[in-house]
C-alpha positions in Angstrom: -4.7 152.8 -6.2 -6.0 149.3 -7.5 -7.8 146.9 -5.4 -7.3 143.7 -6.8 -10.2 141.4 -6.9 -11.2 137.8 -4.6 -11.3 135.6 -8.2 -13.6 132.4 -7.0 -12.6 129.7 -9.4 -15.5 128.1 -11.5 -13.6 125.2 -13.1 -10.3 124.1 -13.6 -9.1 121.1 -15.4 -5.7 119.5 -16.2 -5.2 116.8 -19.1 -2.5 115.0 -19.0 -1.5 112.6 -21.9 -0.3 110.0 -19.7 0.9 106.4 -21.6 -1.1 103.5 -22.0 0.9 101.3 -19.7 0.4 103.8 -17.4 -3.1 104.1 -17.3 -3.1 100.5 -16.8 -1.5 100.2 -13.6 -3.3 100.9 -10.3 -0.7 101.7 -8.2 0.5 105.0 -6.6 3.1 106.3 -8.8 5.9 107.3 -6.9 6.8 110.8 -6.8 9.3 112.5 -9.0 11.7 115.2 -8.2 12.2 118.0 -10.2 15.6 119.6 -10.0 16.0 123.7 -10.6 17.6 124.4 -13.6 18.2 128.2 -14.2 19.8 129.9 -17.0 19.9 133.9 -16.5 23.5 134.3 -14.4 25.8 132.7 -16.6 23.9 131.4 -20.1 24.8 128.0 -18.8 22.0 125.7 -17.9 22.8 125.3 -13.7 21.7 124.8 -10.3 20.9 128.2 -8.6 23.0 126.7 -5.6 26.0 126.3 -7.9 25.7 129.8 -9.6 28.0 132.6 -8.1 24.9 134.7 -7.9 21.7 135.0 -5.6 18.8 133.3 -7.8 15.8 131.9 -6.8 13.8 129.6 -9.1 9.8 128.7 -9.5 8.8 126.4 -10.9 6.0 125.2 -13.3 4.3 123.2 -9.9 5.2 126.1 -7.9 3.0 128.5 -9.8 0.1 126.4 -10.6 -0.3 125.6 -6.6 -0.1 129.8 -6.1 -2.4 130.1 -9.0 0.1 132.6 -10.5 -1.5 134.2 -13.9 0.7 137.8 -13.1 4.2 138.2 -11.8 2.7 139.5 -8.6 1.3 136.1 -8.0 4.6 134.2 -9.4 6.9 136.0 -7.1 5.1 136.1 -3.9 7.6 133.9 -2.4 10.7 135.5 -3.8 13.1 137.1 -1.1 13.8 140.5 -1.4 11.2 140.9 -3.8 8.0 142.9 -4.1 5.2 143.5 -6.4 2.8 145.9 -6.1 -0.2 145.8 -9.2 -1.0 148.6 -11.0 1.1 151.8 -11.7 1.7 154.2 -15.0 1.7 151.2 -17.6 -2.4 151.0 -16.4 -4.3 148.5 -14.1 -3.0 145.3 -16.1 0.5 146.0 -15.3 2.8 146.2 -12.3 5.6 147.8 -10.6 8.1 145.2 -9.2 10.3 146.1 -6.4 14.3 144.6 -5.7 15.6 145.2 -2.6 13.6 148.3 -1.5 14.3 150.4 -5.1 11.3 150.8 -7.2 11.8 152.0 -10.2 10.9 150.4 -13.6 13.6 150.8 -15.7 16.0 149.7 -12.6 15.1 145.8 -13.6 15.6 143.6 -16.5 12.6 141.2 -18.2 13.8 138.4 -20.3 10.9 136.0 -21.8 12.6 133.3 -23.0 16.2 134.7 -23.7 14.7 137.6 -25.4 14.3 141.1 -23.4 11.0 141.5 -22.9 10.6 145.5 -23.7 13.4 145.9 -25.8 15.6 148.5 -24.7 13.4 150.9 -23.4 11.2 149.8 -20.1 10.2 146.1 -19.0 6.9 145.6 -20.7 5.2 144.2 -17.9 2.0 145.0 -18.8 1.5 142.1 -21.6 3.7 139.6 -20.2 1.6 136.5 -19.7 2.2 133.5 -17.5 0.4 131.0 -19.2 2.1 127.5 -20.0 5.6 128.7 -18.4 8.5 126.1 -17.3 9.9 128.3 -15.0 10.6 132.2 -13.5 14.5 133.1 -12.7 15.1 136.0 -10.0 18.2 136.8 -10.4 18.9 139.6 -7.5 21.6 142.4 -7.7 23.4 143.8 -10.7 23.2 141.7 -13.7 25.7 141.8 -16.7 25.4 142.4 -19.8 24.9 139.6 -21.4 21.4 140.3 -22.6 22.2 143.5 -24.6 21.5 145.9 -21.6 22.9 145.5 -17.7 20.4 146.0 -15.1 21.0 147.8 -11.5 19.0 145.7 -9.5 18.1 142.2 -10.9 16.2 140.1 -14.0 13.3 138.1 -14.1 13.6 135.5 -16.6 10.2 133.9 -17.6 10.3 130.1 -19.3 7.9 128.9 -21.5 7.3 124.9 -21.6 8.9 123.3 -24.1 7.1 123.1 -27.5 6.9 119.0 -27.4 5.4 118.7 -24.0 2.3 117.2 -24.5 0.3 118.3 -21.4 -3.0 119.6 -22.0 -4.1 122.7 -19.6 -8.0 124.3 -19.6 -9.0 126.4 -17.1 -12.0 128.2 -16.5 -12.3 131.0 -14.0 -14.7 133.8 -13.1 -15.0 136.4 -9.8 -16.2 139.9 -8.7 -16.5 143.0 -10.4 -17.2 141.1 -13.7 -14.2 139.3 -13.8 -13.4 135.9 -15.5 -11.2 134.5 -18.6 -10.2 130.9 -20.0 -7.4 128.8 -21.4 -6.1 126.4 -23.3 -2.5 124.5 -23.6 -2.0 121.6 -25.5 0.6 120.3 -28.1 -0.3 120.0 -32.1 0.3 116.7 -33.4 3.7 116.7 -34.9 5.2 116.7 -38.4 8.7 114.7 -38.1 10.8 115.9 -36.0 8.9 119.2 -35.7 7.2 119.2 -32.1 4.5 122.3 -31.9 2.5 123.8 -29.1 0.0 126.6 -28.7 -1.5 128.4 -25.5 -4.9 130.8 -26.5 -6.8 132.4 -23.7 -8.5 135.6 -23.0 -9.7 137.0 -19.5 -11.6 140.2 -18.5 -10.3 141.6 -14.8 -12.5 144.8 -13.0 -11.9 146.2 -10.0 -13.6 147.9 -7.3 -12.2 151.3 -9.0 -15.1 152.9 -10.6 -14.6 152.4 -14.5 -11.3 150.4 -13.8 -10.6 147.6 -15.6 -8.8 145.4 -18.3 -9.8 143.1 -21.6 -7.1 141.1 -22.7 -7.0 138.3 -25.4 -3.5 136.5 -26.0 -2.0 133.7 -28.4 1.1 132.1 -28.0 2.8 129.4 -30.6 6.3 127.1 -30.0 7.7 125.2 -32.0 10.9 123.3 -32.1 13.3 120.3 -33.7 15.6 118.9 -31.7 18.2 116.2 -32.1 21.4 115.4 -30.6 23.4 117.7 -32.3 21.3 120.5 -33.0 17.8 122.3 -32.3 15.9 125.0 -33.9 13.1 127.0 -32.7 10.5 129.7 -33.4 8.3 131.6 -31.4 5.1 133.8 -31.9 3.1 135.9 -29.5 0.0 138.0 -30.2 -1.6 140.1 -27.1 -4.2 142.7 -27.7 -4.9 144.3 -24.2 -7.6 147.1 -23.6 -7.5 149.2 -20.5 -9.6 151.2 -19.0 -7.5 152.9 -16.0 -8.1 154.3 -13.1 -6.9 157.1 -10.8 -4.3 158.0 -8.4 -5.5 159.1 -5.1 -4.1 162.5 -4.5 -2.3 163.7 -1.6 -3.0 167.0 0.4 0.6 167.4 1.8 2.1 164.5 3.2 -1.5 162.6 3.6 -4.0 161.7 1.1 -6.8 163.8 0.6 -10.0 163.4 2.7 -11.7 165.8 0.1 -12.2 162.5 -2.4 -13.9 159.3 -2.5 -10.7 156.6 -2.1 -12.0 154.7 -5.5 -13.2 157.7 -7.3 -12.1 157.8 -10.8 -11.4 160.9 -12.5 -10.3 159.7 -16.0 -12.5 160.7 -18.8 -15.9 158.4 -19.5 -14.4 156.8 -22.8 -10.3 156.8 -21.2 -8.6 153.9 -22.5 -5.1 152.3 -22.2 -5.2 150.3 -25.3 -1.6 148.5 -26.7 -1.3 145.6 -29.1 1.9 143.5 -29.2 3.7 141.2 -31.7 6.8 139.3 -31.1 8.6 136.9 -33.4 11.6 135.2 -32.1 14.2 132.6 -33.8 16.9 130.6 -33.0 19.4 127.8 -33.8 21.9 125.6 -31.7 24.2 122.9 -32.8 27.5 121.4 -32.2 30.8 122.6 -33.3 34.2 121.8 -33.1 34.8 119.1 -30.3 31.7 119.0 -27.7 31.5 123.1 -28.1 27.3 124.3 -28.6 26.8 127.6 -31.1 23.7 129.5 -30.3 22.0 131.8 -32.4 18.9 133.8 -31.2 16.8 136.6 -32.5 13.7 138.7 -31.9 11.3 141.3 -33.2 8.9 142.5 -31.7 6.3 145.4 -32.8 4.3 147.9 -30.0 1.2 149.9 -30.7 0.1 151.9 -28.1 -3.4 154.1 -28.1 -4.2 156.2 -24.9 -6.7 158.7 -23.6 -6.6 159.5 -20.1 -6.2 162.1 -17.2 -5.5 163.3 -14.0 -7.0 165.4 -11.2 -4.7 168.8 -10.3 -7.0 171.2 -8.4 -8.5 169.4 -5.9 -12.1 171.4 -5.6 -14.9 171.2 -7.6 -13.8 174.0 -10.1 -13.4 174.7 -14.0 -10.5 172.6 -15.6 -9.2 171.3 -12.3 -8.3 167.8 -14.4 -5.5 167.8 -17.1 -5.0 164.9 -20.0 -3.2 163.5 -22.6 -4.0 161.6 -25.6 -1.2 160.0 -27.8 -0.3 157.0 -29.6 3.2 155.4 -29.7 4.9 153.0 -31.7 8.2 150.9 -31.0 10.2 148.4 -32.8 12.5 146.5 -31.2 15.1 143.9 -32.6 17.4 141.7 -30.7 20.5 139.5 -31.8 22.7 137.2 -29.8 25.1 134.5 -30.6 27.3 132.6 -28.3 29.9 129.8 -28.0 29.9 127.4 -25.0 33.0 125.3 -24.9 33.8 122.6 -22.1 37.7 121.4 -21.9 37.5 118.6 -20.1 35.3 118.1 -16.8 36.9 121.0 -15.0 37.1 123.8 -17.4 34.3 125.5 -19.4 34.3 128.8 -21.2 31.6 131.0 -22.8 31.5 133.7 -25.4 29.7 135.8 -27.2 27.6 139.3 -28.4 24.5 140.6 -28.7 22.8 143.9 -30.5 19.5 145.4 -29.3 18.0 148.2 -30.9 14.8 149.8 -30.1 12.7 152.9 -31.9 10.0 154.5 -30.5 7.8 157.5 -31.6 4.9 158.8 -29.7 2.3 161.6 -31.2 -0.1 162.9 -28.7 -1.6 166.7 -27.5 -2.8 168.4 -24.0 -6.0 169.4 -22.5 -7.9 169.8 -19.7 -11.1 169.0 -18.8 -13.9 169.3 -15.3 -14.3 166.4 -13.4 -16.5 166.6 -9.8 -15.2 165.8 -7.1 -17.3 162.7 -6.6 -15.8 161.1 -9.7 -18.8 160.6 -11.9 -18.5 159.9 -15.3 -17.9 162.9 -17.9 -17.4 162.5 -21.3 -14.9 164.7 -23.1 -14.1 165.3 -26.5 -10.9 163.8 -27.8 -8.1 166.7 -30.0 -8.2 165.9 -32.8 -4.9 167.5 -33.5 -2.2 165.7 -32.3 0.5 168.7 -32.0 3.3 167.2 -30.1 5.8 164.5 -31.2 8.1 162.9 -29.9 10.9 159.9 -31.1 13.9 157.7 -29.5 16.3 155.7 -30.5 18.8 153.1 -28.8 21.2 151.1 -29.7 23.3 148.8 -27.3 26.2 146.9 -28.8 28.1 143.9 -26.5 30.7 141.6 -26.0 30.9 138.9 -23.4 33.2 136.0 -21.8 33.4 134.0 -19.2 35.8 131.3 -17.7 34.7 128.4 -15.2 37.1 126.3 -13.2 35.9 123.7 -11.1 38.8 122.0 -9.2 36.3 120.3 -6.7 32.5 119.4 -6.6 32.6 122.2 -4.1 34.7 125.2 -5.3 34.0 126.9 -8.4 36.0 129.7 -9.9 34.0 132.3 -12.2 35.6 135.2 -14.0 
């Protein structure tokens, strides 16, 4: 159980490359409205209103008045939606919740039309909202159009386009040794090549004894774009240490009075430590009549290193802890290509497939250990033998089409 730190902002500051002319004029500038654009129902860029499914949009302002830097933040305000901090995946990740169900392979995550976790569980752990456009919640069964289907919904994160030219920094700092900073700004362009990077690193303790996370994350965009066609590539490095805490155990249907409520009972040197690379790719460009062609792909490689355990005998006894150590690799690749084809103002069809494949292999032994019941710090020896081994492979293959009829400006027919 993770009690999440009171973060007292230091300094924050937000450049904005504003014209000339601009600059020069001393008048309010009237306000602009930003309409909600979402793109996780259908593919299509639409309004959430005119989708024929329940999505709710955030946008960019949105989060940066919440001060969203985790998807608990972002979707505070989503309906039906909760997020609790924490869980399995250690203190820098989450466990979302749709409609009262809680479990984390119920959900879809999609970073920027690429599922973020392959086809094995959302990898919420390293997702990072700096710099994004946008989060989609989409609520209720989703299809398949993202290589797997999801029972519950998909949370579809944005990233700003890679020719905006707004600069971000931010500086922030709180208890429990917390604090981190950021940058986001655009790199001058070659042509018709627009390029932008976001680099920022934070450091987030807790009141947990020993429970807390290190992270340091990169992120490049870049994209050409022109009438007819655009091309784009992505790359994200995050390296994220974590040192986890414990669950509080229960004594039949309460929790145990027999512990501390923030003792931890991991080893001294218990670590959660995973670093992440993903390459995406993609292309779009006209064909035929005024029909778009869409081709996007992604790689993206896991290492995982972790050393931890659990109390199981509550009482201050030999070997009343057991742990693991283990270290896991996955590979994930993902493929999609798709059609969209309007006929006419009224009529527009979509179709498409998609691949996503996923390896993972995970080495790792057993042991237990002492730990007092007060939770101070014990150092224990690490095996050296890693005697158990374990490996998994999917593979999803899909197909996909859809028709839209729009008779009126207010009915819309979806198959």
């Amino acid at each position: 159980m993770f009690q999440t730190t009171t973060a007292i902002l230091l300094a924050s500051a937000v450049i904005a490359a504003v014209p000339s002319s601009a600059r020069a004029q001393s008048t309010a500038v009237p306000p602009t409205i930003q309409e909600k654009v979402e793109v996780v129902a259908t593919r299509l860029p639409r309004a959430p209103h005119d989708t024929p499914s329940s999505v709710q949009v955030f946008t960019r302002d949105m989060l940066r008045t919440l001060g969203a830097t985790n998807l608990q933040q972002a979707l505070t305000l989503a309906a039906g939606v909760e997020v609790a901090p924490g869980g399995d995946g250690g203190p820098a990740s989450s466990v979302p919740e749709f409609w009262g169900l809680r479990e984390f392979d119920a959900f879809l995550l999609v970073v920027d039309d690429i599922p973020w976790g392959g086809a094995f569980n959302p990898a919420l752990a390293t997702l990072n909202l700096r710099d994004v456009e946008r989060v989609e919640v989409l609520r209720g069964a989703a299809a398949v159009t993202y290589g797997a289907t999801s029972f519950v919904g998909v949370v579809h994160v944005v990233h700003k386009a890679a020719a905006a030219t707004t600069r971000y920094l931010d500086i922030r700092g709180g208890q429990y040794g917390s604090g981190g900073g950021s940058i986001d700004f655009g790199i001058p362009s070659s042509g018709a090549w627009k390029s932008r990077v976001t680099l920022d690193g934070e450091r987030q303790g807790f009141k947990d004894d020993r429970t807390s996370f290190v992270r340091g994350h990169g992120l490049y965009r870049g994209a050409a774009v022109s009438a007819t066609k655009k091309t784009w590539l992505m790359a994200d490095v995050n390296v994220l240490n974590q040192s986890p805490g414990s669950p509080h155990p229960r004594q039949g249907t309460a929790l145990s009075s027999s512990v501390p409520l923030d003792a931890n009972y991991n080893p001294a040197n218990a670590r959660i430590d995973e670093t992440r690379l993903f390459f995406s790719f993609g292309h779009e460009r006209q064909v035929l009549e005024n029909a778009r062609w869409s081709a996007t792909a992604g790689y993206t490689h896991s290492g995982q290193n972790i050393f931890r355990g659990f109390l199981t005998n509550i009482a201050n006894a030999a070997n009343n802890a057991t742990g693991f150590v283990e270290t896991i690799d996955v590979n994930d690749l993902y493929v999609d290509t798709h059609v969209s084809w309007p006929k006419g103002e009224r009529v527009e069809f979509v179709a498409g497939g998609d691949f996503l494949f996923a390896n993972g292999e995970g080495k790792g032994a057993t042991f237990t250990y002492t730990v007092p019941l007060s939770g101070a710090a014990t150092s224990v020896t690490e095996p050296t033998t890693l005697n158990l081994d374990s490996e998994a492979r999917r593979s999803f293959f899909g197909g996909y089409a859809m028709a839209e009829f729009t008779p009126t400006s207010k009915v819309r027919f979806s198959a």
